[in-house]
C-alpha positions in Angstrom: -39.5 -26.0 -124.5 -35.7 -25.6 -124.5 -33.8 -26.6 -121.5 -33.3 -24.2 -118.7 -29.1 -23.4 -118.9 -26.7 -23.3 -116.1 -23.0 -21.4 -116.2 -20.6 -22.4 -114.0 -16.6 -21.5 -113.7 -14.7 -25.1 -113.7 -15.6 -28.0 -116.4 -15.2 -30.6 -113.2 -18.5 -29.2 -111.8 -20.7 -29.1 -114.7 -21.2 -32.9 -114.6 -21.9 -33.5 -111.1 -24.3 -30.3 -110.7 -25.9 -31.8 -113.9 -26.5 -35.2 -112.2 -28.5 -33.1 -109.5 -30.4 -30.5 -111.2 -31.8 -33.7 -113.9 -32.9 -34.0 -117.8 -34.6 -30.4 -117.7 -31.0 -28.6 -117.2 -28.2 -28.5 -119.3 -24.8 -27.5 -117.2 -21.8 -26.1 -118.5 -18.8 -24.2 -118.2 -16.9 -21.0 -119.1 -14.0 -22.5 -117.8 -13.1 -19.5 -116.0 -12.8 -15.8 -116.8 -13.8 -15.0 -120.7 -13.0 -11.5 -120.4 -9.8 -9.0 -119.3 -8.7 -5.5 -119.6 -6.8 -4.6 -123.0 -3.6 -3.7 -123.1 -4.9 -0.2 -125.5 -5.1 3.0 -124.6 -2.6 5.2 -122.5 0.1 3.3 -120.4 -1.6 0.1 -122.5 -3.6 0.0 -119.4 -6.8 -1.1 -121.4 -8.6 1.7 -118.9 -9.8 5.1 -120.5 -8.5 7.3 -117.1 -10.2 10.7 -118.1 -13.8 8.8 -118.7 -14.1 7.8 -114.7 -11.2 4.9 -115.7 -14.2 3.0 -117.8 -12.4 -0.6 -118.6 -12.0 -1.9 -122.4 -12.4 -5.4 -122.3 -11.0 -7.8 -124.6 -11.8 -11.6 -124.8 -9.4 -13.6 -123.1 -7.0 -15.3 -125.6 -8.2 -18.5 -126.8 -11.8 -18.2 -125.2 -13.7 -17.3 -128.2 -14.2 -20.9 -129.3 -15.9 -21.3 -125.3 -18.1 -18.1 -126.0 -19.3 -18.6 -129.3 -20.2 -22.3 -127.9 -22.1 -20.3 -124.4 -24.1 -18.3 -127.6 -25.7 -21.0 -129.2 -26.4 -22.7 -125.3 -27.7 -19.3 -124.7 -30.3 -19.2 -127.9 -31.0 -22.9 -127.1 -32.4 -22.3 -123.5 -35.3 -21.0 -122.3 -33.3 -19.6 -119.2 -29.8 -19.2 -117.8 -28.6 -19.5 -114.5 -25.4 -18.0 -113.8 -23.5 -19.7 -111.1 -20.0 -18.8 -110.7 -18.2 -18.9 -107.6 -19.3 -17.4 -104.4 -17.3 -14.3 -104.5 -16.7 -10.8 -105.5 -14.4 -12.1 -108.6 -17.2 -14.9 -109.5 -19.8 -12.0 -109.2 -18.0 -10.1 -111.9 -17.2 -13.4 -114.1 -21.0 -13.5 -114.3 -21.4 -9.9 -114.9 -19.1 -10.1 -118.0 -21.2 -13.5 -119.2 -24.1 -11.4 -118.8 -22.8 -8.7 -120.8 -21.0 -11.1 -123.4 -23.6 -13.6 -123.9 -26.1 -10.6 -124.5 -28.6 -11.5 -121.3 -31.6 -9.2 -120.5 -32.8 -9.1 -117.1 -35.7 -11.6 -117.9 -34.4 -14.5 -119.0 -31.4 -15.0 -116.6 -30.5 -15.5 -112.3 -27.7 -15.1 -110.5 -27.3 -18.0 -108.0 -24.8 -19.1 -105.8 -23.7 -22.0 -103.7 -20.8 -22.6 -101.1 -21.1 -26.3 -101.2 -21.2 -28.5 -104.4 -23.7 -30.9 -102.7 -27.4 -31.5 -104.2 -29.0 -30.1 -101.1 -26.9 -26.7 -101.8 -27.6 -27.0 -105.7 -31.3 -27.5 -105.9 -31.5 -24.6 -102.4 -29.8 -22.1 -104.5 -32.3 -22.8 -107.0 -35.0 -21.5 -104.8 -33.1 -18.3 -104.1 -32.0 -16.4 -107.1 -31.4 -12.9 -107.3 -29.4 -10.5 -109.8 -25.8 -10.0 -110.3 -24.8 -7.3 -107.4 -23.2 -4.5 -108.9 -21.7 -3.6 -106.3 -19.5 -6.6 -105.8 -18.8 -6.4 -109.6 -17.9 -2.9 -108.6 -15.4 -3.6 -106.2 -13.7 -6.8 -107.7 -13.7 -4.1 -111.2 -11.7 -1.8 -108.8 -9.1 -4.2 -107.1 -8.7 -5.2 -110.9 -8.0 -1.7 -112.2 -6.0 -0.3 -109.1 -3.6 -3.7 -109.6 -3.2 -3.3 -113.6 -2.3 0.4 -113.1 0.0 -0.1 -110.0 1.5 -3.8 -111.8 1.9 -1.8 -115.5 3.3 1.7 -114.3 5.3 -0.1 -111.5 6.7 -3.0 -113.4 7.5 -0.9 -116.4 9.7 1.2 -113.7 11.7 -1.6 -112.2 12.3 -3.2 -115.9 13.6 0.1 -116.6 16.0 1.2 -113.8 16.9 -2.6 -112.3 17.0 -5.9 -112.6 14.0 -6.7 -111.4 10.9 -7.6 -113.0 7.6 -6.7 -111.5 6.3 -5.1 -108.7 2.2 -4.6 -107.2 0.5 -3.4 -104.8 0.3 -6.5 -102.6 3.4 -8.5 -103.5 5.7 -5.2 -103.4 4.5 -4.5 -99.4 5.0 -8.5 -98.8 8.2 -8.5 -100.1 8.7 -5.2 -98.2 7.7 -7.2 -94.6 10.6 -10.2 -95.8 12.9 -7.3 -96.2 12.2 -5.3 -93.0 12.6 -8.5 -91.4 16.0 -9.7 -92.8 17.4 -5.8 -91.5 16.2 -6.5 -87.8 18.1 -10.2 -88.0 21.2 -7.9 -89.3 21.2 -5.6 -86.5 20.1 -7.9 -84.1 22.8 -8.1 -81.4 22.6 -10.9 -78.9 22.4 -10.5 -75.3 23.7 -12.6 -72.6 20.8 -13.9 -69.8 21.1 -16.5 -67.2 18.9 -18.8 -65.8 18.5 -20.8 -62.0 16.5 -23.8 -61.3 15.9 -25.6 -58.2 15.7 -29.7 -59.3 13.6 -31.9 -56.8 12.9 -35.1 -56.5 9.6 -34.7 -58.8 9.8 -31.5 -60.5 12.1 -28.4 -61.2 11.3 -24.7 -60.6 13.0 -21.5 -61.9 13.8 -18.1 -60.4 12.2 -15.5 -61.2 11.6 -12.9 -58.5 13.2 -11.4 -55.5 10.8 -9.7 -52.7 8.0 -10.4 -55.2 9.6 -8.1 -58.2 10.9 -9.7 -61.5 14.5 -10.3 -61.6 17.0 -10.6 -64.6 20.1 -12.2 -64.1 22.4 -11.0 -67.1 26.0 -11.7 -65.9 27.2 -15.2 -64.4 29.1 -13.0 -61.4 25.1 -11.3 -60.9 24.0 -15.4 -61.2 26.9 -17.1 -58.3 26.3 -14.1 -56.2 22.5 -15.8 -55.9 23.6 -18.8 -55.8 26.0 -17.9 -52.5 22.8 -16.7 -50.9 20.6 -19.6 -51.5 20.4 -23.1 -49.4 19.2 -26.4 -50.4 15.9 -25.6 -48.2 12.8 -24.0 -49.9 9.6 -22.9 -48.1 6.7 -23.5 -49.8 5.1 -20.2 -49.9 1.4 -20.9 -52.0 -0.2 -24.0 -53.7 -2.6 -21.9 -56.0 -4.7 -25.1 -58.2 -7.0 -24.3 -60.9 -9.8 -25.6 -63.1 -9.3 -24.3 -66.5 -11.5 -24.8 -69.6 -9.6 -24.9 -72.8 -11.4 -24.2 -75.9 -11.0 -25.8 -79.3 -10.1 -23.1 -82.0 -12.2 -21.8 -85.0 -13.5 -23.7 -88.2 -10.9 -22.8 -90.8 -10.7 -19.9 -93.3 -8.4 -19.3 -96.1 -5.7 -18.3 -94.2 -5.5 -20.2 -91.2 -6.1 -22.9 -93.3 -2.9 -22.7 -95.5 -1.0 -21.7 -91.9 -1.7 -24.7 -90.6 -1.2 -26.9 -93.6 2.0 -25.8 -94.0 2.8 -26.3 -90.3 1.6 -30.1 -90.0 1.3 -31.3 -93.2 4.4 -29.5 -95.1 2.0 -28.2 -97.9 3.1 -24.6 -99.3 0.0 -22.2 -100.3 -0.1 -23.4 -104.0 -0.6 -27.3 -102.8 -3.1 -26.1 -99.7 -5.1 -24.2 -102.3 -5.1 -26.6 -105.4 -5.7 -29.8 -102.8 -8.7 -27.7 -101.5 -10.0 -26.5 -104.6 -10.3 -30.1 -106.0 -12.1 -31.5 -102.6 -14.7 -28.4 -103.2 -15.2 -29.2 -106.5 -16.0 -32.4 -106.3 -14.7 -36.6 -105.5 -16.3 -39.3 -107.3 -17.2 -41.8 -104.5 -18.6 -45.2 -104.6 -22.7 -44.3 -106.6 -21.6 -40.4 -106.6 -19.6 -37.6 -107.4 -19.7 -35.1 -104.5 -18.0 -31.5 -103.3 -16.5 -32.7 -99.9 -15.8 -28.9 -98.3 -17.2 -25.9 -98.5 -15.9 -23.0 -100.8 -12.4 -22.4 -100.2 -11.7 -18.7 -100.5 -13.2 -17.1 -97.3 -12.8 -15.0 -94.6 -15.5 -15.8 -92.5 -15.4 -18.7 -89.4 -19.2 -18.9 -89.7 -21.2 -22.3 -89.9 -24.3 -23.0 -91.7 -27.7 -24.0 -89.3 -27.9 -27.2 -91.1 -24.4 -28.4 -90.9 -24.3 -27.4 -86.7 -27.8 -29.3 -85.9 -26.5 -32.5 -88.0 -22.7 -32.2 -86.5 -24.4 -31.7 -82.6 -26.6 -34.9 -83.2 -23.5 -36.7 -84.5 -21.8 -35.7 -81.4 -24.3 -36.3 -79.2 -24.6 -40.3 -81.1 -20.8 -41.0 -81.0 -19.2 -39.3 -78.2 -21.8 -39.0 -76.1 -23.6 -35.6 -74.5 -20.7 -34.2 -72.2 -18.7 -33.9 -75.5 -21.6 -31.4 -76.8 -20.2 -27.7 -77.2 -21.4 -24.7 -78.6 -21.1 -22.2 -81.7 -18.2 -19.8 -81.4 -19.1 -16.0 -81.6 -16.3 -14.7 -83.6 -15.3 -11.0 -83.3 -15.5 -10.5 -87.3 -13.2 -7.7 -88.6 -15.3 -5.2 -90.9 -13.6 -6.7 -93.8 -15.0 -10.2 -93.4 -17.0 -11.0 -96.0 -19.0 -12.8 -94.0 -22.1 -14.5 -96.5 -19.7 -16.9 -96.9 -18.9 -19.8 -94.6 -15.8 -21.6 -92.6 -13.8 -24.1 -95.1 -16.0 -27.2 -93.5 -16.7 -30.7 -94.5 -20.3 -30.7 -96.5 -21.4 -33.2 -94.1 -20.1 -34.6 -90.7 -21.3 -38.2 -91.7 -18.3 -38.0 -94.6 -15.6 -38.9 -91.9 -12.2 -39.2 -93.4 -11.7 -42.9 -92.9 -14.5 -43.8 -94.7 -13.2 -42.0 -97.7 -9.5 -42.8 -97.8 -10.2 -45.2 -100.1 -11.5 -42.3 -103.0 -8.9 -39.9 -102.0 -4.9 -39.7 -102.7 -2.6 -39.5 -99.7 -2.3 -35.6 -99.8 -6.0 -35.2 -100.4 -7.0 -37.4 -97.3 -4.6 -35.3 -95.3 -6.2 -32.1 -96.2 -9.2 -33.8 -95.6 -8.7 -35.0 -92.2 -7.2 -31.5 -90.7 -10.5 -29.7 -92.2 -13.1 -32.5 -90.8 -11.3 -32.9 -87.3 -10.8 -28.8 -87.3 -14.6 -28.3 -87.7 -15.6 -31.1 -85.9 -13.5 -29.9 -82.8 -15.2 -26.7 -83.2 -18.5 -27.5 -82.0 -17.2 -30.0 -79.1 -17.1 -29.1 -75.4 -13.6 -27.6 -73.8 -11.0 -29.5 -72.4 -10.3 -29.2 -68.6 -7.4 -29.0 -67.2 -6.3 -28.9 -63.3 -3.4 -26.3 -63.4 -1.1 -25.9 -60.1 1.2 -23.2 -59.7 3.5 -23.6 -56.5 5.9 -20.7 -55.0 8.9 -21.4 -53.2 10.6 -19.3 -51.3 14.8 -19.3 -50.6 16.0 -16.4 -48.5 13.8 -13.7 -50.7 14.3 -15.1 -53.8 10.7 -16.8 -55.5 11.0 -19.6 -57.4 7.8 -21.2 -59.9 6.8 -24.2 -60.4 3.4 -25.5 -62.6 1.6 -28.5 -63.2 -1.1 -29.5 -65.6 -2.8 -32.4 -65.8 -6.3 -33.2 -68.4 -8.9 -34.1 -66.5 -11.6 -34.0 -69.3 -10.5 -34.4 -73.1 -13.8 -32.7 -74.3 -12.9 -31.5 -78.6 -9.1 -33.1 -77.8 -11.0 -36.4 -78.4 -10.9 -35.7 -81.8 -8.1 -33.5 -82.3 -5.4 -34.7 -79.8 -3.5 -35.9 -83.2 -2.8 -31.8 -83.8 -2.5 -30.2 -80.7 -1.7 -32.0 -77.7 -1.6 -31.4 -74.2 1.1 -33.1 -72.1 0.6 -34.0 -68.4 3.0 -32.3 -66.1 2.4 -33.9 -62.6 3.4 -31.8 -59.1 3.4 -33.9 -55.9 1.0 -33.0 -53.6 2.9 -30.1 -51.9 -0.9 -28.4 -50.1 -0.8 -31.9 -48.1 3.0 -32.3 -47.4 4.5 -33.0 -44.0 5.8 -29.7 -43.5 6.1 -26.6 -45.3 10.0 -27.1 -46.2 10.9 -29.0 -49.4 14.8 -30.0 -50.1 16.7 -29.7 -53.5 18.7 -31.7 -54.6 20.4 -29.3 -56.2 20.7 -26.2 -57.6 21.8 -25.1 -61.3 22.6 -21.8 -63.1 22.5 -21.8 -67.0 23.9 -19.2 -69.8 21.1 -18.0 -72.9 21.4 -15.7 -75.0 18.5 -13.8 -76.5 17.6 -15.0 -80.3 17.1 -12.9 -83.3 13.6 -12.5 -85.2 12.9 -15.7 -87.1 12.5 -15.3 -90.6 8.4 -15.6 -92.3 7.6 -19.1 -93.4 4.5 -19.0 -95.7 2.8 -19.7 -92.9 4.3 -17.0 -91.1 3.7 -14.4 -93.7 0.4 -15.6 -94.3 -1.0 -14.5 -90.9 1.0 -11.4 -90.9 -0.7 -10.4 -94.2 -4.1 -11.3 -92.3 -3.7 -9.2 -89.4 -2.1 -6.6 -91.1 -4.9 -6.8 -93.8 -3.1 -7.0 -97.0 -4.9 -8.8 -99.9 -7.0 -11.5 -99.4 -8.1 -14.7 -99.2 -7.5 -15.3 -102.7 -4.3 -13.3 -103.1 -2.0 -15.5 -100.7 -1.1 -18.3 -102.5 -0.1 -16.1 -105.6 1.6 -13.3 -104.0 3.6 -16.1 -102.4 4.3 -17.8 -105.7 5.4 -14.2 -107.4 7.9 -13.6 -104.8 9.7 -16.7 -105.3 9.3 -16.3 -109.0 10.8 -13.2 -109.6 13.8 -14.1 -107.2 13.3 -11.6 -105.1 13.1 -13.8 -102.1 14.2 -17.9 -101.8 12.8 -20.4 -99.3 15.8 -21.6 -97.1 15.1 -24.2 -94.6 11.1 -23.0 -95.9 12.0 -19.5 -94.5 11.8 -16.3 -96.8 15.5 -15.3 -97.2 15.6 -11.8 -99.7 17.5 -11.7 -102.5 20.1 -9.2 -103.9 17.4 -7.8 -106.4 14.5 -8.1 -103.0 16.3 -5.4 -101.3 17.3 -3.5 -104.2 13.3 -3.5 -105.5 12.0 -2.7 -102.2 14.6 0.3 -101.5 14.2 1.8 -104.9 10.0 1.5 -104.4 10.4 3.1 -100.3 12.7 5.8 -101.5 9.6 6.8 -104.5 7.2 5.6 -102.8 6.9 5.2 -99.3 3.3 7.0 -99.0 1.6 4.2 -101.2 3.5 1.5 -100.9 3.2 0.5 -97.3 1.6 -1.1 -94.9 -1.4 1.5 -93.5 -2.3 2.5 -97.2 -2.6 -1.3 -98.9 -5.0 -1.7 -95.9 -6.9 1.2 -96.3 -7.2 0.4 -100.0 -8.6 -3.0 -98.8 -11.4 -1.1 -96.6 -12.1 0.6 -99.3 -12.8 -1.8 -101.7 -15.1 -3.0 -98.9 -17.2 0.3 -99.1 -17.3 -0.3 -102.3 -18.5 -4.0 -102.3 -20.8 -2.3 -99.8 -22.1 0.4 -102.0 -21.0 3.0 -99.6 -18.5 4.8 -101.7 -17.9 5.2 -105.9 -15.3 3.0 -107.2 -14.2 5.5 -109.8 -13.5 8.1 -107.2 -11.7 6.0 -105.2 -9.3 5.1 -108.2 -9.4 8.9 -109.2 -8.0 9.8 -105.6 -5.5 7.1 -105.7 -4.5 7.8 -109.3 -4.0 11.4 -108.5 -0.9 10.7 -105.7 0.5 7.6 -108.0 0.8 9.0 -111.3 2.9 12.1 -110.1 5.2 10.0 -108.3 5.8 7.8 -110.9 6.9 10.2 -113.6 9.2 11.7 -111.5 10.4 8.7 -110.7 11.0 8.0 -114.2 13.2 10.9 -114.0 15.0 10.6 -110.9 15.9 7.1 -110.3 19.0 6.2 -111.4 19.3 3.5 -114.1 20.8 0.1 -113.0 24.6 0.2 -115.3 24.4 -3.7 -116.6 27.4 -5.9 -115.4 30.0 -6.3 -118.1 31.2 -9.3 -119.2 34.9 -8.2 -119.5 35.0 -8.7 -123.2 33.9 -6.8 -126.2 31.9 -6.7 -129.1 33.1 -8.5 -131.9 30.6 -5.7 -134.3 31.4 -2.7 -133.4 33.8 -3.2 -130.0 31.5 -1.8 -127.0 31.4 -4.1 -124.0 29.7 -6.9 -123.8 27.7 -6.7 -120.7 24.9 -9.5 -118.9 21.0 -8.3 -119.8 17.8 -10.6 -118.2 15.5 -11.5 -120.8 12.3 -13.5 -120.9 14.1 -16.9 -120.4 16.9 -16.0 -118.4 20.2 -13.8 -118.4 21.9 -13.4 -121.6 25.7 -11.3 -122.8 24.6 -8.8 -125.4 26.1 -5.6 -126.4 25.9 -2.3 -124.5 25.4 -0.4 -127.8 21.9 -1.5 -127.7 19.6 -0.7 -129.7 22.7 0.7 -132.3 24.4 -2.2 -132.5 22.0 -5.4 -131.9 25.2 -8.0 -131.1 23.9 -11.4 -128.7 26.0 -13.9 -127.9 25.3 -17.1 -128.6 27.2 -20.0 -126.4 28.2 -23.0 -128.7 25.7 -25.9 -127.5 26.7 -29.2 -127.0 24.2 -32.0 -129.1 23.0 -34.1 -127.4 22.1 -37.3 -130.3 19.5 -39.3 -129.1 18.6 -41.1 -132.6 19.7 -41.7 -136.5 16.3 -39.5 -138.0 14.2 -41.7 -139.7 13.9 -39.3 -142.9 16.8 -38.2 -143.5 21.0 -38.8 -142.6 20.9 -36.4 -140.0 21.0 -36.9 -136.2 17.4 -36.3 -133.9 19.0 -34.4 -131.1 17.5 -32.7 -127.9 16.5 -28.8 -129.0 14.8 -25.9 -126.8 12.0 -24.1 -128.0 11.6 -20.0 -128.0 10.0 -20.8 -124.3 12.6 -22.7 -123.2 10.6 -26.2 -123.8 12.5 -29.5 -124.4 11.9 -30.9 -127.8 13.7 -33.3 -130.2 14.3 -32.4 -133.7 16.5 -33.2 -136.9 20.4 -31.7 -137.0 19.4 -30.7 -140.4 16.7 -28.0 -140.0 15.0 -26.7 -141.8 15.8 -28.8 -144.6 14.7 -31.8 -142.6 11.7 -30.8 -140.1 11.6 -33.8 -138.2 10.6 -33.4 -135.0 8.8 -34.8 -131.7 8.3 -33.3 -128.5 8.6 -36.6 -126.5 12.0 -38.5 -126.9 12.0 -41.0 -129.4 13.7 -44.2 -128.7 14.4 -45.3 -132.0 11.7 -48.1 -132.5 8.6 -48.7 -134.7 5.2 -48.4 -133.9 3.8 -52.4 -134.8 0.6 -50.6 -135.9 1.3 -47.9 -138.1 5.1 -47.5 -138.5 5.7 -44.0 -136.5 8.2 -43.6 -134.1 7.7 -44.6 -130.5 8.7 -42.1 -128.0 8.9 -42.4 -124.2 7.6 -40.1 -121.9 7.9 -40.5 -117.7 8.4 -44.4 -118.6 5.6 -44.6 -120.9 6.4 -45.8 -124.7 3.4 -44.8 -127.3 3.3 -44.3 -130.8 3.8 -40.3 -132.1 1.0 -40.8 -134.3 -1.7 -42.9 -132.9 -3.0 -44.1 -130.1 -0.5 -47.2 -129.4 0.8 -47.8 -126.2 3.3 -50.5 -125.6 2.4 -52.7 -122.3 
């Protein structure tokens, strides 16, 4: 009897779910996605349009080595479990192993876990089912719809300016930065003023006359109040209140990055690669375990399990008054909801007790996540609010007062989001029903402009909006940025020369698909889809059939970009020199491309780090095709001395290579000697 074989996505699982699942499993990894569209066919879209946009799929490069190793794990098993992430993109990685790996519906399952925990392991065991095709279907789509709007799109831009990419998401992200920078430019400020009345104990503003709002926008409008106020204010109503404050939802993808970015200073990419390593797994003290749940979700639901063991935890350590209840949330039809909150795989983990296994950043992530979820299933806070208005010859005045009477889930979460106690004397009781200022104030303002997106900012717009999703935030972020399009000043989105020029070029085309309203709709769609409600090649058809048109006559319309010139000319053949982006970075070439194939070359300084060791040349610091650092011999190629870490001129004592140093680290660039 062969083992029974389990697939999973990342190698850092494998041996922790093998630990669980014992001798009779074998676990092991595809280390990812084994399969993509080609770049064949028409457009080099790898997708045969006239055929209902049927895919050809290539192996990914470098992944045949991993498949032909799945193959023989395969013919060695008696039975394969396929057990990729719990999504709609780790539904269709275990479609295309199926299909790869040559699986017949006997002899494989499809399961799927949200927690890497034993508990959740061995469960999942016990409920298998077959890859959904609809998922696959719909995660197939998204992939198609992005490679045709990212190829046709990109090849555009390239084309007409100097940008370098556009999609379907990042394009109507970059369009929200951009729409946003405009209002700030025709923002103009306007002038507002303020009154307060300042006792003894508290202050309280203006803000109506005979009971109707006021604005005061002129500081002649603000002293003629002033002339017609005294020092003597009727108190006209104590109102006091009990109010129940509720803690806020377990976290999901997106609030999740939102808030990491606001109290811990992590951007998306650091909030996601933190997460993804707590999920899959921290070696602790006699075990290696997943300490959250999965990490890409939409959905602020809790598991049974985990409420009954966090309530009893409550109940044990805070006491039953601290006991509250499972939020109902008021899903969007999008949410796909068989997923869970990012949560803590047990309440018992608490953070303290695991600072000691985790790095600084990783115990902060920790800790907001644990005391988010733990919050979520404590009782409100009450507050007594007081609201007191004062009266002064017509004119209202306001005055409010909180103070916590019961901490309820702020026991735990006080740390990130505090309430501050704002104490009224007791005007219901005071001797009479006249209270004295000492003084009176006017103050100028003037109204602000928008404030520019954080990541934070943008995130939660994208949500509500519903543009991408949980998985696409952190790497539509991460494009912007990358292509220049946009640059993070004081961690705001400020657009760039080329931001505005892309989005104008893509609204004037094509404002009817890229836009707000339609990347949604797409979204919904792909819903239907996962849902098995609609076809996903008639929803590509339908899109295809308004896209394609606009983009050949964009093609033809769109004005091409002239390059900059340089000021000089050609020493070949006397056309200007003009500045061209390339793969690693602007370059001066000639404008008689592709005639006349002139670059200019700028003379580089060497930099001589070393005599080379096998010949008389110099080793001196070199740049590979992809831009990476590298030291080689002055006297290539005749000499082809060369290391990639920088050599410091001394002997390794056990075989005679050069030592090189790397981030204060001297070994041997040969064997395995490393100096002490």
């Amino acid at each position: 009897m062969g083992k029974k074989l389990v697939i999973v996505e990342s190698p850092s699982k494998s041996k922790t779910i093998e630990k669980y699942l014992g001798k009779d499993y074998k676990v092991v990894s595809s280390k990812g996605h084994i399969r993509d569209l080609s770049t064949r066919g028409k457009y080099g879209l790898g997708v045969d349009i006239e055929n209902n946009f049927k895919p050809d799929y290539v192996t990914v490069k470098g992944k045949k080595k991993e498949i032909d190793a799945l193959k023989k794990d395969v013919k060695a098993s008696d039975f394969v479990y396929l057990a990729t992430d719990p999504d709609r993109e780790g539904e269709a990685i275990s479609w295309h192993l199926y299909d790869t790996l040559g699986l017949s519906e006997n002899n494989y399952d499809r399961i799927v876990f949200n927690e890497i925990t034993k508990k959740a392991i061995l469960n999942s065991l016990n409920h298998p089912r077959k890859i959904d095709q609809n998922l696959v279907n719909s995660q197939e789509a998204r992939r198609i719809l992005d490679r045709i709007i990212g190829f046709r799109l990109s090849k555009l831009i390239q084309s007409k300016t100097d940008g370098k990419s556009a999609g379907r998401v990042q394009s109507v992200a970059l369009k929200l930065i951009v729409d946003k920078e405009r209002e700030i430019e025709a923002f103009k400020a306007s002038e507002y003023w303020t009154i307060t009345g300042h006792f003894s104990e508290f202050t309280a503003d203006l803000f109506n006359y005979n009971h109707t709002d006021i604005e005061i926008k002129t500081e002649v409008e603000a002293n003629e109040i002033l002339s017609k106020l005294s020092n003597s204010f009727k108190i006209e109503t104590v109102d006091k209140k009990t109010k129940n404050k509720k803690s806020k939802f377990p976290y999901i993808t997106s609030t999740l990055q939102q808030d990491a970015s606001n109290k811990l200073g992590f951007n998306s990419k650091k909030t996601m690669s933190i997460a993804q390593k707590l999920y899959e797994g921290i070696a602790l003290e006699d075990e290696t375990v997943g300490l959250i749940s999965y990490m890409r979700t939409d959905s602020t639901r809790l598991a049974d399990d985990f409420i009954n063991e966090t309530i009893k935890y409550i109940d044990s350590k805070y006491g039953k008054e601290y006991i509250g209840y499972v939020k109902k949330s008021k899903n969007k039809d999008n949410v796909q909801d068989a997923h869970e909150a990012i949560r803590p795989t047990s309440i018992i983990r608490t953070p303290e007790s695991l600072k000691a296994y985790l790095k600084n950043d990783e115990y902060k992530l920790y800790r907001l996540i644990y005391y988010r979820t733990l919050a979520s299933l404590m009782s409100d806070a009450k507050t007594d609010n007081t609201t007191v208005i004062l009266d002064n010859n017509n004119y209202q005045f306001k005055a409010t007062g909180q103070v916590l009477v019961f901490d309820g889930y702020l026991k735990v979460y006080s740390e990130y989001e505090d309430i501050k106690d704002t104490v009224l004397p007791d005007l219901e009781n005071y001797n009479s029903n006249i209270i004295v200022s000492n003084d009176i104030t006017k103050e100028q303002h003037f109204t602000k402009p928008p404030a520019r997106y954080t990541e934070a900012k943008l995130i939660k717009e994208m949500e509500e909006l519903g543009i991408g999703r949980p998985s696409t935030y952190s790497s539509t972020m991460e494009t912007i940025k990358n292509r220049g399009y946009a640059n993070l000043v004081d961690k705001k989105f400020v657009p760039t020369e080329i931001g505005f020029e892309i989005t104008d070029k893509l609204q004037e085309n094509f404002s009817h698909l890229i836009n707000v309203d339609y990347t949604a709709r797409m979204e919904e769609d792909l819903d239907q889809i996962a849902d098995g409600k609609i076809v996903w090649y008639n929803v590509l058809n339908d899109f295809y059939q308004k896209f394609e048109p606009s983009v050949k006559e964009a093609f033809d319309k769109m004005p091409k970009k002239e390059p900059e010139k340089t000021g000089e000319d050609c020493p070949e053949c006397h056309h200007p020199l003009v500045y061209r982006n390339g793969k690693y970075g602007k370059f001066i070439a000639c404008s008689n491309f592709p005639t006349c194939k002139y670059i200019k070359t700028e003379p580089k300084e060497e930099i001589e780090i070393i005599d080379c060791p096998n010949c008389d040349g110099k080793i001196i610091e070199k740049k590979s095709r992809k831009g990476k650092v590298f030291y080689g011999c002055n006297n290539y190629p005749k000499c082809k001395t060369a290391y990639w870490d920088k050599p410091i001129g001394d002997k390794c004592p056990e075989c005679n290579a050069m030592l090189t140093e790397k981030k204060g680290k001297i070994k041997c660039s040969s064997c395995d000697y490393v100096k002490e």
